[in-house]
N, CA, C and O atoms as a CHARMM CRD file, in Angstrom:
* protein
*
  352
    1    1 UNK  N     10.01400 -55.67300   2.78600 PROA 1      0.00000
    2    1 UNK  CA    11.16800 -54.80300   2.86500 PROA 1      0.00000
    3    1 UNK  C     10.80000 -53.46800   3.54100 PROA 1      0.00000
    4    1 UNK  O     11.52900 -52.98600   4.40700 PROA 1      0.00000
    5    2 UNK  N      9.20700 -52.64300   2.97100 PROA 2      0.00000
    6    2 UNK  CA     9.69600 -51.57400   3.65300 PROA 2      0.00000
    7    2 UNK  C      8.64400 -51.76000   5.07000 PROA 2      0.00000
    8    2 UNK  O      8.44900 -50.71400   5.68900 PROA 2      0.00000
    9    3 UNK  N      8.13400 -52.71100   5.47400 PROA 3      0.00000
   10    3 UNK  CA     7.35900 -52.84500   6.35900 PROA 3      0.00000
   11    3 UNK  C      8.82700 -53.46100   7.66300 PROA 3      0.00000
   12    3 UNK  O      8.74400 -53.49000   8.89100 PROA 3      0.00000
   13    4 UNK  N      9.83900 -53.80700   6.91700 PROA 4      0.00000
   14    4 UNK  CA    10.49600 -54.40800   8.49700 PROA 4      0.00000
   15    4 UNK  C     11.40100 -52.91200   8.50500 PROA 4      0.00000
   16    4 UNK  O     12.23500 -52.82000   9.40600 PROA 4      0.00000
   17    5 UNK  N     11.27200 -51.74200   7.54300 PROA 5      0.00000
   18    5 UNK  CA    12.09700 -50.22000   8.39900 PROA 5      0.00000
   19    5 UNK  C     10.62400 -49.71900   9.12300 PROA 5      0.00000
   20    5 UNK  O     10.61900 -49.05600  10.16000 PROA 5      0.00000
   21    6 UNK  N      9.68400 -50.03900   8.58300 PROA 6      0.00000
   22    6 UNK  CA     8.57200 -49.40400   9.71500 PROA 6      0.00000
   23    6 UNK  C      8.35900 -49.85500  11.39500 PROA 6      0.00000
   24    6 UNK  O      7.87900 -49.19600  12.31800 PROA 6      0.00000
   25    7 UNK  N      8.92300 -51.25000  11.37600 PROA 7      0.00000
   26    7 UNK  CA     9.17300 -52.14600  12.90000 PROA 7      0.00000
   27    7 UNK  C     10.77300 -51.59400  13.25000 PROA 7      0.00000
   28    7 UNK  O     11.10800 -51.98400  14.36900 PROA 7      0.00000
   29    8 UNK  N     11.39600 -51.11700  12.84400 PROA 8      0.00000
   30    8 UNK  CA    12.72200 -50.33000  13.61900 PROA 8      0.00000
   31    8 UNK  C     12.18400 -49.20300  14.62300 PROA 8      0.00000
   32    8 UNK  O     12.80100 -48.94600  15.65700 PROA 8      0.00000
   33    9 UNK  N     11.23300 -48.67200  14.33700 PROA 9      0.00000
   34    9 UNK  CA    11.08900 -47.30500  15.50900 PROA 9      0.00000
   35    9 UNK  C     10.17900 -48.04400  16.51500 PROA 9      0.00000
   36    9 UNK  O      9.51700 -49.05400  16.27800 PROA 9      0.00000
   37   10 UNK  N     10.25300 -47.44100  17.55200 PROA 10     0.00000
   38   10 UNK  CA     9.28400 -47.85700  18.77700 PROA 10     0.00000
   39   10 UNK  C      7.91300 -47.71300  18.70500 PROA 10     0.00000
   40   10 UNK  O      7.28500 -46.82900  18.12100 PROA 10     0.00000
   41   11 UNK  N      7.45000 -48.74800  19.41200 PROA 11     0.00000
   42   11 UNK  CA     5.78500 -48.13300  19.24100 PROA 11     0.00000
   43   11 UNK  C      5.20600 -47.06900  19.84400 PROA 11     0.00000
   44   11 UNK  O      4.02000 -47.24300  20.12300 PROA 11     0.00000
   45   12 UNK  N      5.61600 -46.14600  20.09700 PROA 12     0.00000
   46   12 UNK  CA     5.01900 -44.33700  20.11800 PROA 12     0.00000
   47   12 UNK  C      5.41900 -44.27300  19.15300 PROA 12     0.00000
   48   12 UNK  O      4.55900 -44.30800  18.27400 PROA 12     0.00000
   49   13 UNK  N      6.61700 -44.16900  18.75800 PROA 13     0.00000
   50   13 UNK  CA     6.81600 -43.46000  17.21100 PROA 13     0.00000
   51   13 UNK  C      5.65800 -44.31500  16.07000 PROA 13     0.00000
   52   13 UNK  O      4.72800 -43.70600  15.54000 PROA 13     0.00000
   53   14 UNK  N      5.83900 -45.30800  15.91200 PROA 14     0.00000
   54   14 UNK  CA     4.86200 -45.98100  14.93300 PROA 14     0.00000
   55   14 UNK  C      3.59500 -45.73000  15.07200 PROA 14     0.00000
   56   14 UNK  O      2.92700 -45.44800  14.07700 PROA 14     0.00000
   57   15 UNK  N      2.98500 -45.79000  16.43300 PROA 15     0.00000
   58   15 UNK  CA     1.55700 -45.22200  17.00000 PROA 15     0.00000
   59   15 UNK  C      1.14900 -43.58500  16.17700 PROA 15     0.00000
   60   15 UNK  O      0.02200 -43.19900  15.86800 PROA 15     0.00000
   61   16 UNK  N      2.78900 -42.67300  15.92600 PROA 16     0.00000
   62   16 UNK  CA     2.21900 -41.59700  15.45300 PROA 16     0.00000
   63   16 UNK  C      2.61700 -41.50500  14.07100 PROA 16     0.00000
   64   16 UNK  O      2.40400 -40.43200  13.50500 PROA 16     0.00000
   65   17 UNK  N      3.17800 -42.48000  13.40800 PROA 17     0.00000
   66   17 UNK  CA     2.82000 -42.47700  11.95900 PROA 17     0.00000
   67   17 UNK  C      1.66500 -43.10100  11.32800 PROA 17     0.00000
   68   17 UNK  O      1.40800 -42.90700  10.14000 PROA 17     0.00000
   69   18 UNK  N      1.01900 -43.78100  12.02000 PROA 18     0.00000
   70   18 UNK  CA     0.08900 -44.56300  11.52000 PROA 18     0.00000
   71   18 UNK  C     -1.18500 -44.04700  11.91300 PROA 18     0.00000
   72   18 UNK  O     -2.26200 -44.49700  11.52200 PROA 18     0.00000
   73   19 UNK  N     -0.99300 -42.87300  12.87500 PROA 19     0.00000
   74   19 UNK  CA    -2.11400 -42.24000  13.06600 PROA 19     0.00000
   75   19 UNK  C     -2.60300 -41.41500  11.92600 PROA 19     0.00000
   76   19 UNK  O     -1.92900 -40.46600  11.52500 PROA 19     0.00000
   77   20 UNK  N     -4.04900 -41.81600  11.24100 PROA 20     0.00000
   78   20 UNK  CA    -4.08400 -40.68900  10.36500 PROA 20     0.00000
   79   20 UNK  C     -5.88100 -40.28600  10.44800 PROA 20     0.00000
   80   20 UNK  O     -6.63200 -40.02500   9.50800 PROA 20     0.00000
   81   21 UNK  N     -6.13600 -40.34300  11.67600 PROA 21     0.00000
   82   21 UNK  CA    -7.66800 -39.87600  12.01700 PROA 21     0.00000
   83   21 UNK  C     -7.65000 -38.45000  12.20200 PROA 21     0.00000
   84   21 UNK  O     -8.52300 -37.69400  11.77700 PROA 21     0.00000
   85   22 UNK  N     -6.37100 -38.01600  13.01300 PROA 22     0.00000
   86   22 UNK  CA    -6.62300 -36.72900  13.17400 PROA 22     0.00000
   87   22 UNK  C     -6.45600 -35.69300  11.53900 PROA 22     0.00000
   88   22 UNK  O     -6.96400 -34.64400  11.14200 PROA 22     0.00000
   89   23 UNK  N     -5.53800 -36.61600  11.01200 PROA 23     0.00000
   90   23 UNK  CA    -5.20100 -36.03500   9.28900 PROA 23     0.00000
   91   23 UNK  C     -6.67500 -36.05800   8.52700 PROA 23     0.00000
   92   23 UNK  O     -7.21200 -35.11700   7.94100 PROA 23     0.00000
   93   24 UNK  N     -7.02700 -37.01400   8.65400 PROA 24     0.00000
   94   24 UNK  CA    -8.66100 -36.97400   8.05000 PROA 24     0.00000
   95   24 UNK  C     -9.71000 -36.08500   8.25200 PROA 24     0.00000
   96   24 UNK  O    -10.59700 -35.66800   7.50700 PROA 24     0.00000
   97   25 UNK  N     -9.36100 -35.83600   9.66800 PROA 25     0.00000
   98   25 UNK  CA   -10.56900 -35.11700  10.27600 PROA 25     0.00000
   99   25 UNK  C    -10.05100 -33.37900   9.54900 PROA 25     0.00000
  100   25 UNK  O    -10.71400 -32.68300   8.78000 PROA 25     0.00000
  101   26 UNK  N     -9.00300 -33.15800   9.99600 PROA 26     0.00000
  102   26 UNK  CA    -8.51800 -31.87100   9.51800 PROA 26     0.00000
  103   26 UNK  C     -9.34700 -31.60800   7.77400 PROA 26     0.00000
  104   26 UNK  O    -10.19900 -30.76200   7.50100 PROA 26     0.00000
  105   27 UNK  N     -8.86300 -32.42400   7.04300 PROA 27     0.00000
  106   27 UNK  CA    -9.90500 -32.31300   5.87600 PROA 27     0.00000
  107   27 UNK  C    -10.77200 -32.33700   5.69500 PROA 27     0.00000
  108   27 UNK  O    -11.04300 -31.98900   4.54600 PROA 27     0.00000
  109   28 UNK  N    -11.60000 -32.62100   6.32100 PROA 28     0.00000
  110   28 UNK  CA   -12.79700 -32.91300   6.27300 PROA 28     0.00000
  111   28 UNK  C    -13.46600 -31.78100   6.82900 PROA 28     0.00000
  112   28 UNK  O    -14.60300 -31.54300   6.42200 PROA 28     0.00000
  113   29 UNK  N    -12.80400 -30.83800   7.93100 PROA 29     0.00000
  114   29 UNK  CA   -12.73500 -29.81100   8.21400 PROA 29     0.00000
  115   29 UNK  C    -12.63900 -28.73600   7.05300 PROA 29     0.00000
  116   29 UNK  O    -13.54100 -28.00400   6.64800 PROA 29     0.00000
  117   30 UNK  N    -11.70600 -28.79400   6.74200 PROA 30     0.00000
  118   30 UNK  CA   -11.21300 -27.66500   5.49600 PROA 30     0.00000
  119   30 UNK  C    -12.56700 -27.67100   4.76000 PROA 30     0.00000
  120   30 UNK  O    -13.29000 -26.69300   4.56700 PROA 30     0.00000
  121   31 UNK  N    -12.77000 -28.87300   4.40500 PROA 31     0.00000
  122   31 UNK  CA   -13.58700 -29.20900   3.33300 PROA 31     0.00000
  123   31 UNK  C    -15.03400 -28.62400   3.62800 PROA 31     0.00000
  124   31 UNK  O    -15.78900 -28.46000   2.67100 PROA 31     0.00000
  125   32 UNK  N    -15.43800 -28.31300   4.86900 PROA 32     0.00000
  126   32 UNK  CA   -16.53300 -27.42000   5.23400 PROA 32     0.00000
  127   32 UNK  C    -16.41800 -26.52500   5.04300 PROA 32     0.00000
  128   32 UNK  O    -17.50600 -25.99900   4.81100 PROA 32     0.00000
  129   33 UNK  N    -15.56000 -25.82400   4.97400 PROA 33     0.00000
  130   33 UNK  CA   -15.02500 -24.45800   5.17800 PROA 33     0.00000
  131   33 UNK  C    -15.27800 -23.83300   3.58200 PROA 33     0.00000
  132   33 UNK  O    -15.78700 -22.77000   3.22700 PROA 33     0.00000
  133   34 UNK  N    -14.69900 -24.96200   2.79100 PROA 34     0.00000
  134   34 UNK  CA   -14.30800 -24.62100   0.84600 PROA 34     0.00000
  135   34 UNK  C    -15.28200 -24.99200   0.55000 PROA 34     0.00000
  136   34 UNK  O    -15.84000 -24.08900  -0.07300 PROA 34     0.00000
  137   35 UNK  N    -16.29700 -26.40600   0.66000 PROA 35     0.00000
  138   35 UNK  CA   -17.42700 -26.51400   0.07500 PROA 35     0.00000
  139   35 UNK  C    -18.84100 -25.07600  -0.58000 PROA 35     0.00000
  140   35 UNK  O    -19.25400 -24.84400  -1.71700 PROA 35     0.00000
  141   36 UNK  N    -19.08900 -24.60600   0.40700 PROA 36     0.00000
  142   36 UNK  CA   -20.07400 -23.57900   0.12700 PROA 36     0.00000
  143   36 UNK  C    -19.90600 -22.28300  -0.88500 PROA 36     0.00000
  144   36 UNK  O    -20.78100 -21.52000  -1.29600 PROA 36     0.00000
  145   37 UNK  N    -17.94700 -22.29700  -1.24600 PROA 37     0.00000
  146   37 UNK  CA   -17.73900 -21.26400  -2.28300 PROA 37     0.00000
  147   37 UNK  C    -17.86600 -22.13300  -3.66300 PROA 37     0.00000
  148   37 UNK  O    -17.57700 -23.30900  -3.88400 PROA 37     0.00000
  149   38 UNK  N    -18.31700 -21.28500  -4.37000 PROA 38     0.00000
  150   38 UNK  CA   -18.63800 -21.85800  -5.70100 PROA 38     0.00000
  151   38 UNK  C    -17.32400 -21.69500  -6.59000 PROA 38     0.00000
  152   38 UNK  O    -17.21800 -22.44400  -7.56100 PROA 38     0.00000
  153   39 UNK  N    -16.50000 -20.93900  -6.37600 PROA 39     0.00000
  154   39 UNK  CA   -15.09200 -20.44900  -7.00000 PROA 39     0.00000
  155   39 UNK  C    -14.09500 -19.56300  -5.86200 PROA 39     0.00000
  156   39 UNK  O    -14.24400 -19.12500  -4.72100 PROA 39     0.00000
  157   40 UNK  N    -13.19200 -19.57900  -6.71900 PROA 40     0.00000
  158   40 UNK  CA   -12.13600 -18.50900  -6.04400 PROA 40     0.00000
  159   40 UNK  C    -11.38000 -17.42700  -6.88400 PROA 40     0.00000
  160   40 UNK  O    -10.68000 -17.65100  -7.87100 PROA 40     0.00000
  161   41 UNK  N    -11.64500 -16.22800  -6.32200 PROA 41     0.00000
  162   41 UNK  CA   -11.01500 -15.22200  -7.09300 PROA 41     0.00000
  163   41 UNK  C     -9.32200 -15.45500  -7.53600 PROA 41     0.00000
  164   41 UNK  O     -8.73600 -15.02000  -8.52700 PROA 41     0.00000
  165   42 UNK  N     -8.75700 -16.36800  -6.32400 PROA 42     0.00000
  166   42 UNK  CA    -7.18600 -16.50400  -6.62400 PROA 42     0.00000
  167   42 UNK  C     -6.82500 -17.36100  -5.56700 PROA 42     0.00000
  168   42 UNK  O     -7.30700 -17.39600  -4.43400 PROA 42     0.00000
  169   43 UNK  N     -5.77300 -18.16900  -6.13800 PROA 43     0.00000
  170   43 UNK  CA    -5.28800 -18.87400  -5.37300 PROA 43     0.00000
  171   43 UNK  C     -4.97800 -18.74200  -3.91900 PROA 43     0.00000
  172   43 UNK  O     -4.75200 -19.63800  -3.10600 PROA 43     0.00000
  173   44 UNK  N     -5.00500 -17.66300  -3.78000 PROA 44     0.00000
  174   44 UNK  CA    -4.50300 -16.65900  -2.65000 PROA 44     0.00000
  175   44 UNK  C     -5.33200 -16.74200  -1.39300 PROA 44     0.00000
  176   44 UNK  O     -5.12200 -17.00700  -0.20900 PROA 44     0.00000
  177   45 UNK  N     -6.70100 -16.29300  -2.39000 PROA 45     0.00000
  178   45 UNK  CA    -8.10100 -15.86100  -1.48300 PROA 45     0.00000
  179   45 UNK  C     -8.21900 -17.79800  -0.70800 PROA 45     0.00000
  180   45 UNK  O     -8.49000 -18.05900   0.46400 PROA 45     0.00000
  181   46 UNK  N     -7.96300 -18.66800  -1.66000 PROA 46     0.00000
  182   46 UNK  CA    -8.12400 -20.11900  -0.99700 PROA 46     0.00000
  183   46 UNK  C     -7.65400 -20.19400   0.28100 PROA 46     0.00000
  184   46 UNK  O     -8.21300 -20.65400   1.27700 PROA 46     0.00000
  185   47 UNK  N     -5.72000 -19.30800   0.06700 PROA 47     0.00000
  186   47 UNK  CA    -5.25700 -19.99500   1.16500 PROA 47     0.00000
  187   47 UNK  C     -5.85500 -19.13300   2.55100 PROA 47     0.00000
  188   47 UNK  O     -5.94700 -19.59400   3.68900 PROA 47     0.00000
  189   48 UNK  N     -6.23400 -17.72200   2.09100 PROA 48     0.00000
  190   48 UNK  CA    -6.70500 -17.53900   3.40800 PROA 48     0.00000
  191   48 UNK  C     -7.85000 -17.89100   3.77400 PROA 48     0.00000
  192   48 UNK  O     -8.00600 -17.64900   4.97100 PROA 48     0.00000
  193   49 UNK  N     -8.88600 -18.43400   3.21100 PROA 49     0.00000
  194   49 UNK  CA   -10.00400 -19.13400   3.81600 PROA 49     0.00000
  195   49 UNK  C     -9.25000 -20.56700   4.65300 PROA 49     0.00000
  196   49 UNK  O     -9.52700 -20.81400   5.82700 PROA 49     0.00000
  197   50 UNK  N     -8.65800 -21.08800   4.15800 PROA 50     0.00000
  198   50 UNK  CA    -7.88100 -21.95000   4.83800 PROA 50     0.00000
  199   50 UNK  C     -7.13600 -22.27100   5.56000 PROA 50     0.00000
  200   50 UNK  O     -6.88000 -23.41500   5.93600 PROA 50     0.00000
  201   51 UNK  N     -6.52900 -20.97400   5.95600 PROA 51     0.00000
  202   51 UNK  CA    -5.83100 -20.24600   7.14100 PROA 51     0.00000
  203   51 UNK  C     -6.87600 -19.85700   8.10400 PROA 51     0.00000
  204   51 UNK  O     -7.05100 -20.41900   9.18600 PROA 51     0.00000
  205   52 UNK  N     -7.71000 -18.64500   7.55300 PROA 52     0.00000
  206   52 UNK  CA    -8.80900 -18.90900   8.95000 PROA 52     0.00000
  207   52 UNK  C     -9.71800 -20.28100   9.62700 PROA 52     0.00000
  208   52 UNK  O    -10.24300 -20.41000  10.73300 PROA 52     0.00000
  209   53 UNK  N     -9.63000 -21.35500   8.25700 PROA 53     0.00000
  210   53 UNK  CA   -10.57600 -22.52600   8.72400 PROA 53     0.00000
  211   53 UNK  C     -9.50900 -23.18800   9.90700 PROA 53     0.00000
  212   53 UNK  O     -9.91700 -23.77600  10.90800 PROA 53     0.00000
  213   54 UNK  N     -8.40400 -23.02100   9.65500 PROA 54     0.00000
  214   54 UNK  CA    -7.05200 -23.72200  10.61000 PROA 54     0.00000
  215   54 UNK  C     -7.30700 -22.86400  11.64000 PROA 54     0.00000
  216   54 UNK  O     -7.60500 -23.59700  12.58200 PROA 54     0.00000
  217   55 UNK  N     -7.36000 -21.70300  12.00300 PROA 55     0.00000
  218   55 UNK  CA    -7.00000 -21.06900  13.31900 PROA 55     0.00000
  219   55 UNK  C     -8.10500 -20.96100  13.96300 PROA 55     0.00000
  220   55 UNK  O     -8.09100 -20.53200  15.11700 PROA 55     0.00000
  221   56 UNK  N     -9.67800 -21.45600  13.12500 PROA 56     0.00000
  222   56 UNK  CA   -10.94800 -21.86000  13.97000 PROA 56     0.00000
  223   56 UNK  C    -11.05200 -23.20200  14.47400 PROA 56     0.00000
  224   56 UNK  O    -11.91400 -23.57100  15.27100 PROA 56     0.00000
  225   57 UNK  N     -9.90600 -24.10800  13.85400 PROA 57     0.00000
  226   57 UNK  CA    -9.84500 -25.15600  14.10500 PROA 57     0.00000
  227   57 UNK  C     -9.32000 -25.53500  15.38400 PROA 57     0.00000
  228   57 UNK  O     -9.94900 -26.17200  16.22900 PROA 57     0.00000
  229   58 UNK  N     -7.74900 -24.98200  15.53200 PROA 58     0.00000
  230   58 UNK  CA    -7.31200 -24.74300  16.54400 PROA 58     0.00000
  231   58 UNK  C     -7.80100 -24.89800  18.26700 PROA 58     0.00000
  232   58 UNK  O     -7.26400 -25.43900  19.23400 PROA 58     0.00000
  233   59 UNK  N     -8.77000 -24.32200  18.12800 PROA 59     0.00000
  234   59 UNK  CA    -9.31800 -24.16100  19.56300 PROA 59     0.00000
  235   59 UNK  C    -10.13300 -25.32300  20.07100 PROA 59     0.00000
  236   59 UNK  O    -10.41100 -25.49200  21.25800 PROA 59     0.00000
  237   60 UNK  N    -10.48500 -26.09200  19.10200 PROA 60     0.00000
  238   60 UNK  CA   -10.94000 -28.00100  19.92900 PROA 60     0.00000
  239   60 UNK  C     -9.71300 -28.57700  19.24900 PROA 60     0.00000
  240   60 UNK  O    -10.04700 -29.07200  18.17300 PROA 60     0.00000
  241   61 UNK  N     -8.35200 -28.69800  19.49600 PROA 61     0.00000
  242   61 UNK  CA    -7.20900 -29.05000  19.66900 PROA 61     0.00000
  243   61 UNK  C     -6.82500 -28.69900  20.93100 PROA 61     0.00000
  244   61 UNK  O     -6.06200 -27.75700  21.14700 PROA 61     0.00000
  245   62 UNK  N     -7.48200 -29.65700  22.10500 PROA 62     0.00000
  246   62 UNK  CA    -6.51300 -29.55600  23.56900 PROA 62     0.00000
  247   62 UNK  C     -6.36300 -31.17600  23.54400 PROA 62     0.00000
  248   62 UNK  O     -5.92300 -31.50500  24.64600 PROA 62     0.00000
  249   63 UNK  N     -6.50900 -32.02800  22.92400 PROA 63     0.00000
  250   63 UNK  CA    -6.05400 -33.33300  23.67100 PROA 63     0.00000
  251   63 UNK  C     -4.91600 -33.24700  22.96400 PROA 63     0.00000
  252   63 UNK  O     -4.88000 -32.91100  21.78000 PROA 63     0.00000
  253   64 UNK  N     -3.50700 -33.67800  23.95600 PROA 64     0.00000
  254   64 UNK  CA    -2.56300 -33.79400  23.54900 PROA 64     0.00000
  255   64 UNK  C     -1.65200 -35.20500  23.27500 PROA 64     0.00000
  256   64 UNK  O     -1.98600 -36.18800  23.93600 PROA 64     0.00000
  257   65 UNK  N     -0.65500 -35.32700  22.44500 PROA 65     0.00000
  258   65 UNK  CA    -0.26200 -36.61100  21.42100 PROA 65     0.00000
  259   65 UNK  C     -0.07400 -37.68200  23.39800 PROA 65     0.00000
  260   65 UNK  O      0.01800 -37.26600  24.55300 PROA 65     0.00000
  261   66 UNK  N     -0.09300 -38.63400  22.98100 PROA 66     0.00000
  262   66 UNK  CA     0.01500 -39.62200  24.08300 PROA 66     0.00000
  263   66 UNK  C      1.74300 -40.05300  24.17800 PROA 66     0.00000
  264   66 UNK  O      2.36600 -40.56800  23.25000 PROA 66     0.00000
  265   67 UNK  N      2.29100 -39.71500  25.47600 PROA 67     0.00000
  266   67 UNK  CA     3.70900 -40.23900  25.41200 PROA 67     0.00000
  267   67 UNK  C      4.20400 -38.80300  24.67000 PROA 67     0.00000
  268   67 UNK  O      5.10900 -39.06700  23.87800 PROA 67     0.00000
  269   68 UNK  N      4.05200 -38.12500  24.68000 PROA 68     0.00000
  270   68 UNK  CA     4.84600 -37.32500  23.82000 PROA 68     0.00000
  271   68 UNK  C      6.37200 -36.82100  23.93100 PROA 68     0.00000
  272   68 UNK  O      6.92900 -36.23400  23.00400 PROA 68     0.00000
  273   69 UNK  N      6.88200 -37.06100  24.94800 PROA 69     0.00000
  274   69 UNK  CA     8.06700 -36.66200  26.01200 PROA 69     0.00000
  275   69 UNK  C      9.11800 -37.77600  25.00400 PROA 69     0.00000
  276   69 UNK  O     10.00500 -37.49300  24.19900 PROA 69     0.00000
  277   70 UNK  N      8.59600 -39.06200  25.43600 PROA 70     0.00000
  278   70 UNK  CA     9.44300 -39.97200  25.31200 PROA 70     0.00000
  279   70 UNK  C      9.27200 -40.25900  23.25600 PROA 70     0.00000
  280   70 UNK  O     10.23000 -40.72300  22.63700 PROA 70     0.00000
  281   71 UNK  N      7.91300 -39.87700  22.51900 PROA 71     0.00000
  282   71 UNK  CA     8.10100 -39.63900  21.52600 PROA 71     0.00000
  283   71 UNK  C      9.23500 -38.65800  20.77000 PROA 71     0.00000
  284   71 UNK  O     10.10600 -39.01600  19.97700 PROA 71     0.00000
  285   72 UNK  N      8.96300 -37.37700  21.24000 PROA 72     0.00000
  286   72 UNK  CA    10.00900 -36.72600  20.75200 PROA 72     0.00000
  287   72 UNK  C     11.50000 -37.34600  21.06900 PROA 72     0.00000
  288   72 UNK  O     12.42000 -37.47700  20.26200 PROA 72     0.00000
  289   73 UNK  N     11.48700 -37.68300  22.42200 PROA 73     0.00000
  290   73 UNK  CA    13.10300 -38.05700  22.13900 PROA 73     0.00000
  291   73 UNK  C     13.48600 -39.12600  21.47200 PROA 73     0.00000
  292   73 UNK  O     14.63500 -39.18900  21.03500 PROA 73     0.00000
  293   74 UNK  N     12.36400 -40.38600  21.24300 PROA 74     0.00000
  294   74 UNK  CA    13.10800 -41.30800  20.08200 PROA 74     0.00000
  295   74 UNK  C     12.86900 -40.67000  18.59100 PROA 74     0.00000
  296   74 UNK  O     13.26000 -41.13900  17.52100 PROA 74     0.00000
  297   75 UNK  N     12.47000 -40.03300  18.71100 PROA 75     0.00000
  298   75 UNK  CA    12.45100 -38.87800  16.84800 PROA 75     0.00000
  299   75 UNK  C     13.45900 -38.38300  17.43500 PROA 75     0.00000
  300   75 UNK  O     13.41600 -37.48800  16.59000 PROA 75     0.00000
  301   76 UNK  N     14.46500 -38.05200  18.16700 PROA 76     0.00000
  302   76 UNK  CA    15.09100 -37.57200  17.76000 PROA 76     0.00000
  303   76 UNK  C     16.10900 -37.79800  17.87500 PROA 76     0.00000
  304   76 UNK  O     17.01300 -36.98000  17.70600 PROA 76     0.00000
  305   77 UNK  N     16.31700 -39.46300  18.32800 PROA 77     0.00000
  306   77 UNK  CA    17.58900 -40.20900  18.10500 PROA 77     0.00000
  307   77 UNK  C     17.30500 -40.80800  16.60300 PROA 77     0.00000
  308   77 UNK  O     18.32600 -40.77700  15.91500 PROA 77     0.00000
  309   78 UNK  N     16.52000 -41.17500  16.14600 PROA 78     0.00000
  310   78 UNK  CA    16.37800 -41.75400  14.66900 PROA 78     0.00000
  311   78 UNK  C     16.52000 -40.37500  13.71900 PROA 78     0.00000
  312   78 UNK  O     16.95800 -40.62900  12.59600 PROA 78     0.00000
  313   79 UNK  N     16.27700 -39.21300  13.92900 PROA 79     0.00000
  314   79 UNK  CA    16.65400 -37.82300  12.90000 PROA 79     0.00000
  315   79 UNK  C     17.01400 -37.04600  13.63200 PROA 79     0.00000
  316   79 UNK  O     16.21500 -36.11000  13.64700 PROA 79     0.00000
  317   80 UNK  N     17.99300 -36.87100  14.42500 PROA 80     0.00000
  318   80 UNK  CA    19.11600 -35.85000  14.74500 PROA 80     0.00000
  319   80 UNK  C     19.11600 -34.21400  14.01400 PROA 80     0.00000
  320   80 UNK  O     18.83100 -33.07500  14.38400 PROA 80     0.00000
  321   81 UNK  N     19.57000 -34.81800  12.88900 PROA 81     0.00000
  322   81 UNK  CA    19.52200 -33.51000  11.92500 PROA 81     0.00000
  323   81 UNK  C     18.21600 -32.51200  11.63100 PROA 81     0.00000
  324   81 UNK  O     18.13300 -31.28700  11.72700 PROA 81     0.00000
  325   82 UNK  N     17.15600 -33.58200  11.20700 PROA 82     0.00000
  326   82 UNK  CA    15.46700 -32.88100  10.89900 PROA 82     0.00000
  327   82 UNK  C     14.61000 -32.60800  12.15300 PROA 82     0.00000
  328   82 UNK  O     13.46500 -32.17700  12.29200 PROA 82     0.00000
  329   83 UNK  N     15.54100 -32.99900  12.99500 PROA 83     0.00000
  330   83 UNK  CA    14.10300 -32.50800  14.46000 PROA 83     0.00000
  331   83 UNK  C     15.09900 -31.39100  14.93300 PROA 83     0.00000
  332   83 UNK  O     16.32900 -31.39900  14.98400 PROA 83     0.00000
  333   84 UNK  N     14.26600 -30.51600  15.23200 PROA 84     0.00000
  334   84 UNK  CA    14.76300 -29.37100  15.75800 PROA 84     0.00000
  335   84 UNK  C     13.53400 -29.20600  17.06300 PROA 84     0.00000
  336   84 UNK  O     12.43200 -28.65900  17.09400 PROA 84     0.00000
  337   85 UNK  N     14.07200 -29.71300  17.73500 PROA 85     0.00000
  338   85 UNK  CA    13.28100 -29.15200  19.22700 PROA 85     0.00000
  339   85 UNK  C     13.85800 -27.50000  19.91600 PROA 85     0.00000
  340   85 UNK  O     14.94300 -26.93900  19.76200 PROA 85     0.00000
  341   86 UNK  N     12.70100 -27.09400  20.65100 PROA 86     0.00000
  342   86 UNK  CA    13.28400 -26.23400  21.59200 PROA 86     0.00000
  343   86 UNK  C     13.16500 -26.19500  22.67800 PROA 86     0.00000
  344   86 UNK  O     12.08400 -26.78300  22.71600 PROA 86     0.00000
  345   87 UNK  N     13.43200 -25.92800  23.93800 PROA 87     0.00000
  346   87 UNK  CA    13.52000 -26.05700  25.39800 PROA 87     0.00000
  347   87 UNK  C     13.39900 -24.90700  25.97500 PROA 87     0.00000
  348   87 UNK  O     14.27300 -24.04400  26.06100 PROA 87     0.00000
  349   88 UNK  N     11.65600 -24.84400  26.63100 PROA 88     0.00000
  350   88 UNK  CA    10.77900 -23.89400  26.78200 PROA 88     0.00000
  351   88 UNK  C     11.56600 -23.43300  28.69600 PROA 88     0.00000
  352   88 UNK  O     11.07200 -22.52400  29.36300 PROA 88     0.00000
């Protein structure tokens, strides 16, 4: 049942739900970043270590999603409402 709504979207779209290497890697990332503190003064202090581990991350992020043109536009015949694109 819910594997034949996962065969309704096209394969770019499915190609980028099922992608979850780059999701892994991101943690695994973080997880360098949080490992070496032994605690945290506050929840707070976490998120900005984790905010700077993201915006060091950032910069080996140039390969970009494959198809992405024609991805976004079938996301955004299947969610109309939740995709909000903008036109640079």
């Amino acid at each position: 049942e819910h594997l034949s709504s996962y065969f309704q979207y096209s394969d770019p779209v499915r190609r980028l739900i099922y992608t979850t290497n780059p999701i892994e890697s991101l943690h695994r990332q973080i997880r360098q970043f949080t490992k070496t503190k032994g605690a945290f003064t506050s929840v707070n202090s976490l998120y900005k270590l984790v905010y700077c581990a993201i915006k060091k991350m950032e910069n080996k992020w140039t390969m970009p999603v494959r198809n992405w043109a024609l991805t976004i536009s079938q996301l955004h015949v299947f969610f109309p409402d939740r995709l909000k694109t903008e036109l640079r």
